[in-house]
C-alpha positions as CSV (number, residue, x, y, z in Angstrom):
1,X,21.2,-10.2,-31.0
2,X,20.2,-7.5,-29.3
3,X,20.7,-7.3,-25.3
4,X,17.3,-6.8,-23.8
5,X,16.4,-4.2,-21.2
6,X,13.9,-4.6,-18.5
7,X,12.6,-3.4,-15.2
8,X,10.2,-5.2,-12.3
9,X,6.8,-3.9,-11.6
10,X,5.9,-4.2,-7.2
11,X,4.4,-3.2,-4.7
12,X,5.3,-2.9,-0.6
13,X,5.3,-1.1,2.5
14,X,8.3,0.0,4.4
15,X,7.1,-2.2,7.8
16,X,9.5,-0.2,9.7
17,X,8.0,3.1,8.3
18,X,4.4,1.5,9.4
19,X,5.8,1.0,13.0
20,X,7.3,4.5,13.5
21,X,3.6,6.4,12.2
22,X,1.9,3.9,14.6
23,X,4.6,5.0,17.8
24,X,3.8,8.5,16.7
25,X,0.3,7.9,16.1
26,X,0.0,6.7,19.7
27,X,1.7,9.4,21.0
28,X,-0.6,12.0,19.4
29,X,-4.1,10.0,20.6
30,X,-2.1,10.4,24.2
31,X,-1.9,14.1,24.1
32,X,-5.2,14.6,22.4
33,X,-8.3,16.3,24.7
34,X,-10.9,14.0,22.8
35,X,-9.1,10.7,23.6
36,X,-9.0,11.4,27.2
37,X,-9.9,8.3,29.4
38,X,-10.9,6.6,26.2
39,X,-9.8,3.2,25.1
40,X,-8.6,4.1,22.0
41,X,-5.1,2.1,21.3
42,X,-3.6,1.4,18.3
43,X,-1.7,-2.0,17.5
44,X,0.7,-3.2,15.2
45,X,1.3,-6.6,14.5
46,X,4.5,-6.8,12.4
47,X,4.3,-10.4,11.7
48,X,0.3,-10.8,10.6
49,X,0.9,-6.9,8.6
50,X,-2.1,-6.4,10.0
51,X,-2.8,-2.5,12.1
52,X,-5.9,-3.3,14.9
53,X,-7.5,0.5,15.8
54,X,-9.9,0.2,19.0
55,X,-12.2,3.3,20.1
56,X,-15.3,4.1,22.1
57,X,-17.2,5.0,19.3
58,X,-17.3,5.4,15.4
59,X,-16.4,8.5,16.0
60,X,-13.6,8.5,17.9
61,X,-12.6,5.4,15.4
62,X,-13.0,7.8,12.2
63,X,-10.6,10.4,14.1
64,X,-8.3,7.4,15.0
65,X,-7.9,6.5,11.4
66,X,-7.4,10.1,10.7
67,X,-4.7,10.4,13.0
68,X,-3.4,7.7,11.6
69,X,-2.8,8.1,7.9
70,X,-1.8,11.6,8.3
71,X,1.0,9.9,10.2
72,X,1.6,7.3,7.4
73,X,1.8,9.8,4.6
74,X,4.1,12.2,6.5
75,X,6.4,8.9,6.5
76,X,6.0,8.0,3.1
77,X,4.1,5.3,3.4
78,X,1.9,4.7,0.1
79,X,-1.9,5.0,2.1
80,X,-3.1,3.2,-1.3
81,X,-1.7,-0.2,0.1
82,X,-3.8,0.0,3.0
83,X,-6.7,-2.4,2.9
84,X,-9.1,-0.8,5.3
85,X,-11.8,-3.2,7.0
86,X,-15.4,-2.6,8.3
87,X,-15.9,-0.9,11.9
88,X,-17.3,-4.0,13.9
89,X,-18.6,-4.0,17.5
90,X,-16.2,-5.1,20.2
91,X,-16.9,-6.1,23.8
92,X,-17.1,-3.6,26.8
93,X,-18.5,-0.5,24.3
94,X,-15.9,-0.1,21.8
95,X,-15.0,-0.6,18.3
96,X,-12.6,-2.0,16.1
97,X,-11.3,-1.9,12.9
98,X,-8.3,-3.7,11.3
99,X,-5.8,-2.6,8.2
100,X,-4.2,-5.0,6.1
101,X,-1.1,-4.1,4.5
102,X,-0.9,-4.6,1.0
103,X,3.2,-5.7,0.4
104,X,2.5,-7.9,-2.8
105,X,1.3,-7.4,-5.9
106,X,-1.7,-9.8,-5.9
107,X,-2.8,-11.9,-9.1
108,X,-5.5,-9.6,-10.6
109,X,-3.4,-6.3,-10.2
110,X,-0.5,-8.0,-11.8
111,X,-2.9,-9.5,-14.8
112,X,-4.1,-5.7,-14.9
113,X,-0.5,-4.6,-15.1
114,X,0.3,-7.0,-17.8
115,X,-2.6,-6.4,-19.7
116,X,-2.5,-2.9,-19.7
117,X,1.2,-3.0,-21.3
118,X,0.1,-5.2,-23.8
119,X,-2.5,-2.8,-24.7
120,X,-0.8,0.1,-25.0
121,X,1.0,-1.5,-28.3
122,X,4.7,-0.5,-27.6
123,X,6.7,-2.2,-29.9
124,X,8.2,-5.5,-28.7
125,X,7.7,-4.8,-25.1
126,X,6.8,-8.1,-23.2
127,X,5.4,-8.5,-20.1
128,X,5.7,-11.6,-17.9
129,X,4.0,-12.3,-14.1
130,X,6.9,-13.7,-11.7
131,X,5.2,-14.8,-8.6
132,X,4.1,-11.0,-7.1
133,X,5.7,-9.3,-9.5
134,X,5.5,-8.1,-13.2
135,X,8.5,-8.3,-15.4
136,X,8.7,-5.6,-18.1
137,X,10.9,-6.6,-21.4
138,X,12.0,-4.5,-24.6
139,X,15.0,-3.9,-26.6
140,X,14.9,-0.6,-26.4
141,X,14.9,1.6,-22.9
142,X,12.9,4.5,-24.7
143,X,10.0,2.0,-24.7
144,X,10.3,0.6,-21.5
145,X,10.1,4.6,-20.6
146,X,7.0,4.7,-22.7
147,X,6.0,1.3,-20.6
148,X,6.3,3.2,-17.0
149,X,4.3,6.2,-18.2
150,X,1.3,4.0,-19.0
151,X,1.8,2.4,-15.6
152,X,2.0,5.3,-13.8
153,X,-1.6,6.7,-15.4
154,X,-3.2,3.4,-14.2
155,X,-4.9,2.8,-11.5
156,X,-4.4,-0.5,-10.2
157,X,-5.3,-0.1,-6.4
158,X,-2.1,-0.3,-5.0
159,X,1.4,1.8,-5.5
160,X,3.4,0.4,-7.9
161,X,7.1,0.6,-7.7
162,X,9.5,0.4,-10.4
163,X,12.8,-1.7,-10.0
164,X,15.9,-3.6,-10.9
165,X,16.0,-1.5,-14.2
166,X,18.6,-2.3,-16.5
């Protein structure tokens, strides 16, 4: 019998990352002329993955979220994982806005996953959901190669990451 080879298909953040663009985030909106004497802040709550952004206005919020990302992605932090909610009205004048992190694969991304490696017709390659992950089995590692590729050209809404490959 052959040994089968197979890899784990996830997603996450790095929450550490998350807090160090937030710290520098808030730094920047410190410094910055057009955030003088505002209320804009910027809040991190580790435990709920959740980012709160409060402003004076939806424009100061759209430059807050700027500030933001550019932050993220300088730290590596997939921006694709980032489920970004509705501007809502606040009391005392100001906005807010929270950001779900995305650090599972939910169910219809990993029936997308699973699907689309079914569909590509690799021979014998199986793929299996494991509670918020996607497990990716073949005999051969040439077709599990074949397997990420496909991946990789999906879009599925989040970052997908690649593991525990042997």
């Amino acid at each position: 019998m052959a040994k089968e080879s197979s890899f784990d298909v996830t997603t996450g953040v790095d929450l550490q990352e998350v807090d160090n663009a937030v710290n520098q985030a808030q730094k920047e909106i410190g410094q910055r002329f057009d955030f003088k004497g505002s209320r804009a802040s910027i809040d991190f709550r580790r435990g709920d993955e959740v980012v709160a952004l409060v402003a004076d206005s939806e424009f100061q919020m759209t430059a807050l979220l700027d500030v933001l990302q550019a932050k993220l992605i300088r730290r590596g932090v997939p921006v694709k994982n980032l489920d970004i909610g509705d501007v809502q009205q606040a009391g005392g004048d100001t906005v807010r806005r929270e950001i779900r992190l995305k650090t599972a694969l939910d169910s219809d991304a990993a029936r997308k996953v699973a699907a689309d490696v079914k569909a590509a017709k690799l021979k014998k390659v199986q793929a299996s959901i494991q509670g918020d992950q996607v497990r990716v089995t073949a005999p051969s590692r040439d077709e599990l190669q074949a397997a990420i590729a496909v991946l990789r050209a999906g879009d599925y809404g989040v970052e997908l990451k690649f593991g525990n490959y042997r």
